[in-house]
C-alpha positions in Angstrom: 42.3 173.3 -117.2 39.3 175.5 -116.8 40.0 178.6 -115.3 37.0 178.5 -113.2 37.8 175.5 -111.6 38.0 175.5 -107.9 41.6 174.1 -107.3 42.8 176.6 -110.5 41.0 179.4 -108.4 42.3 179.0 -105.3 45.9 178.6 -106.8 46.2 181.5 -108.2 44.5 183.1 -105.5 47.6 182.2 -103.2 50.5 182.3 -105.8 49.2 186.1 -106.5 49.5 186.5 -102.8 52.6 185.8 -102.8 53.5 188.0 -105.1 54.6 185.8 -108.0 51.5 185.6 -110.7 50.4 188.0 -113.4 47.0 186.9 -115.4 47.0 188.5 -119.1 46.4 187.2 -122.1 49.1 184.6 -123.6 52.0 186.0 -126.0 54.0 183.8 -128.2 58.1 184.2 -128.4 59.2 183.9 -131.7 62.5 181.9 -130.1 62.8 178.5 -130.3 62.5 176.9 -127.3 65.1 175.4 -125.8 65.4 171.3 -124.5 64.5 171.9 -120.7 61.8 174.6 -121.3 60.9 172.1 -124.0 60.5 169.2 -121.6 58.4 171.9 -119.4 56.1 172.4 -121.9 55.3 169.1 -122.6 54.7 168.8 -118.7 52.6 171.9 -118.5 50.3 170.7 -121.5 49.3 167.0 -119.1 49.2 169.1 -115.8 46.0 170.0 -114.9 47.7 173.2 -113.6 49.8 173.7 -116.3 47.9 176.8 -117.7 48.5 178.5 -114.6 52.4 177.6 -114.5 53.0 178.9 -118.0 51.6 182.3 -116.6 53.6 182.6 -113.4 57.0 184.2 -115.5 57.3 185.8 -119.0 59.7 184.4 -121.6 62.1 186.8 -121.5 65.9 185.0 -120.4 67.1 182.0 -123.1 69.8 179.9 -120.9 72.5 181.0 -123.3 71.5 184.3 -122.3 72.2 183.8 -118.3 75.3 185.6 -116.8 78.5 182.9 -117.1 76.4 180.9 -118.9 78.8 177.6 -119.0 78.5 177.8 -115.0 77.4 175.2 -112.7 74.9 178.2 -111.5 73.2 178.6 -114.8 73.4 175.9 -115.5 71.4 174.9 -112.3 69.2 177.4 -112.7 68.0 176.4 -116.2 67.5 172.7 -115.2 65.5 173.4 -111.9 63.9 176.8 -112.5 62.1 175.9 -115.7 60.0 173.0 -114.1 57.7 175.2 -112.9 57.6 178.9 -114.7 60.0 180.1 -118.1 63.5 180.9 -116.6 63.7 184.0 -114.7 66.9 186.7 -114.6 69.1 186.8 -111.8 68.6 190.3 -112.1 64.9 189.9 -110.9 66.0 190.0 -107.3 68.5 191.5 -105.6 71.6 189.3 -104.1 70.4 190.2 -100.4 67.0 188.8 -101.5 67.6 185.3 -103.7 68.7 183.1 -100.5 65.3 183.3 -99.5 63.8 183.0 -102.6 65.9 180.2 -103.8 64.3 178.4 -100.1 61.1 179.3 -100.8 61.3 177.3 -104.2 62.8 174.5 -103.2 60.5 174.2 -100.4 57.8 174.2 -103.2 59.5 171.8 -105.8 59.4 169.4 -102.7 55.7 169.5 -102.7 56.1 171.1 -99.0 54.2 174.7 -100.2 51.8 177.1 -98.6 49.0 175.4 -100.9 49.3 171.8 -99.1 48.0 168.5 -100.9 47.5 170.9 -103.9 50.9 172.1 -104.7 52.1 168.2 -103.9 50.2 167.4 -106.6 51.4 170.3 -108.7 55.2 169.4 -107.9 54.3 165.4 -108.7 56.8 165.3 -111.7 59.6 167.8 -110.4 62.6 167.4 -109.3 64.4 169.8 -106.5 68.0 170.3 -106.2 70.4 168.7 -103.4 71.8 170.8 -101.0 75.0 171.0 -102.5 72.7 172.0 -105.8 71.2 175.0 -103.5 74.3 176.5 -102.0 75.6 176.3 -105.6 72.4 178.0 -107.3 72.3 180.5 -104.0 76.3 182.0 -104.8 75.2 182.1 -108.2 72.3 184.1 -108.0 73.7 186.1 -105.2 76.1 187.2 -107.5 74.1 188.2 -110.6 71.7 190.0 -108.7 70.0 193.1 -109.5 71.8 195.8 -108.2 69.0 198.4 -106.4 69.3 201.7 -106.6 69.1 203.1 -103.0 65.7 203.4 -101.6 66.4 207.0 -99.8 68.0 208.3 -103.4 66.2 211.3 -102.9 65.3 211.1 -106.9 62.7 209.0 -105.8 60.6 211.2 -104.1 59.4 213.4 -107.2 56.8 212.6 -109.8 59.0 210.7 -112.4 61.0 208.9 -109.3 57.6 207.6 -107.9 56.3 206.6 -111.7 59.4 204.3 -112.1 58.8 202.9 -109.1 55.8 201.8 -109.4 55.9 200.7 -112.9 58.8 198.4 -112.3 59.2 197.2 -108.8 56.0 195.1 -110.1 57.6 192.6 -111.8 61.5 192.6 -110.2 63.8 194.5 -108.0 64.5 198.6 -108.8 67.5 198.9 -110.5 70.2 201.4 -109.9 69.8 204.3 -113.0 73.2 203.8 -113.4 73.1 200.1 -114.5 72.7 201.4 -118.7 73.6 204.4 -120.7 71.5 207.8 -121.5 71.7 205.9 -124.9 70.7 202.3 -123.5 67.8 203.2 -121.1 64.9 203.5 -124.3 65.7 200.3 -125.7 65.6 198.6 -122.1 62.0 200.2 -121.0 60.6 199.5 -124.6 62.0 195.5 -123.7 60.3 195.7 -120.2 57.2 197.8 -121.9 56.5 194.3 -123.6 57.0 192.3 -120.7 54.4 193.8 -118.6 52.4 193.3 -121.6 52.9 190.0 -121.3 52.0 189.8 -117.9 49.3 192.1 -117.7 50.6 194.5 -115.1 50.2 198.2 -115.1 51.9 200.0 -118.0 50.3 203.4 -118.0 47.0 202.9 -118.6 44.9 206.0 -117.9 41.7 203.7 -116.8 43.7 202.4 -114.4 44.2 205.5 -112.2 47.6 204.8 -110.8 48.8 207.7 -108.7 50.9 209.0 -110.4 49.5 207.6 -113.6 52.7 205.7 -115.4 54.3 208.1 -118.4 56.9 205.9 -120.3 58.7 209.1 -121.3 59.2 210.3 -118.0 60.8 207.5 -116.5 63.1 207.4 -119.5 64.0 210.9 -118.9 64.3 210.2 -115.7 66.8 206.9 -115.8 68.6 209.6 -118.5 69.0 211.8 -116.0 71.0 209.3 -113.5 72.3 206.7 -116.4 76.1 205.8 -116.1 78.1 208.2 -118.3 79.4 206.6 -121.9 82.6 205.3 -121.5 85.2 208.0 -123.4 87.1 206.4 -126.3 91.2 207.4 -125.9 92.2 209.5 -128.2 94.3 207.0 -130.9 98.1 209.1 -131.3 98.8 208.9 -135.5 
């Protein structure tokens, strides 16, 4: 597909509208894929808009990785999701936020989208989930979900508060500090560093003139700051 193609313009145009496309360069993950994002590939490389759907999610989640992942709900989620993007997280949303997302793709799996005879076309070969399927993949979402850290935390409000913000509200919902360790936190912004590599969204680029500009070790300190404590190993009686 050539990227200056009119109906590969005006896609991404309105997918990046709504919030769900970041252009970048392509990355390759050194894990094998697995049978359904297999199949997906092999769907993406004869769609003429399969260039576009291999860029809408970064390969981050494995279905063996899901939450419960033996569960009708992943197990849902790995068959439907990866028709269309690389499996997302639960964790991307929050729960109070996944009903209407889960809609929203269905809608589009049904070739019923905001991008009319286009995204019919685009959904040609894929197949959406009954509505037994959906309340299934909803409860199962709903309950992995990210869990936010409170918008009026007043943490938020200073330099480092607004810097994490900004640097990860771009690609999912904010998570509550206290989700990881002091300890954990570095190895979990260095993961989601590479991400947004992947996706080509801001990572702290001075040329970019964010305000405040994006400091990776400020928003470590920061998620330090107001991590969950280590859990305290009892004291073993000889």
């Amino acid at each position: 597909m050539k990227r200056g193609s009119p109906s590969c313009s005006a896609a991404l145009v309105a997918l990046a509208a709504a919030g769900i496309v970041a252009g970048g360069a392509a990355a390759q993950s050194s894990t094998p894929d697995t049978p359904e994002i297999a199949q997906a590939r092999e769907l993406w490389a004869r769609s003429p808009h399969g260039q576009m759907l291999e860029r809408i999610l970064p390969p981050t989640v494995q279905p063996s990785e899901l939450p419960e992942p033996r569960s009708d709900g992943a197990r849902l989620t790995a068959r439907y999701c990866v028709q269309c993007h690389y499996l997302p997280s639960p964790q991307m949303h929050s729960a109070a936020k996944w009903d209407a997302t889960v809609e929203r793709m269905v809608w589009r799996m049904q070739g019923r989208g905001n991008l009319g005879a286009l995204m019919k076309e685009m959904m040609a070969h894929v197949r959406a989930p009954t509505a037994e399927e959906v309340v299934t993949l909803k409860r199962y979402l709903r309950k992995h979900g990210q869990r936010e850290i409170d918008p009026a935390h007043p943490a938020l409000r200073g330099t480092a508060g607004q810097m994490y913000s900004l640097a990860c509200s771009q690609c999912h919902a904010l998570p509550d500090p206290q989700r990881h360790t002091a300890r954990q936190w570095p190895a979990v912004v260095e993961r989601m560093k590479q991400h947004m590599a992947w996706a080509n969204v801001v990572v702290g680029a001075a040329e970019l003139r964010t305000v405040p500009e994006l400091d990776t070790a400020s928003i470590v300190r920061f998620l330090q700051r107001y991590a969950r404590a280590e859990a305290r190993t009892p004291n073993r009686q000889d």
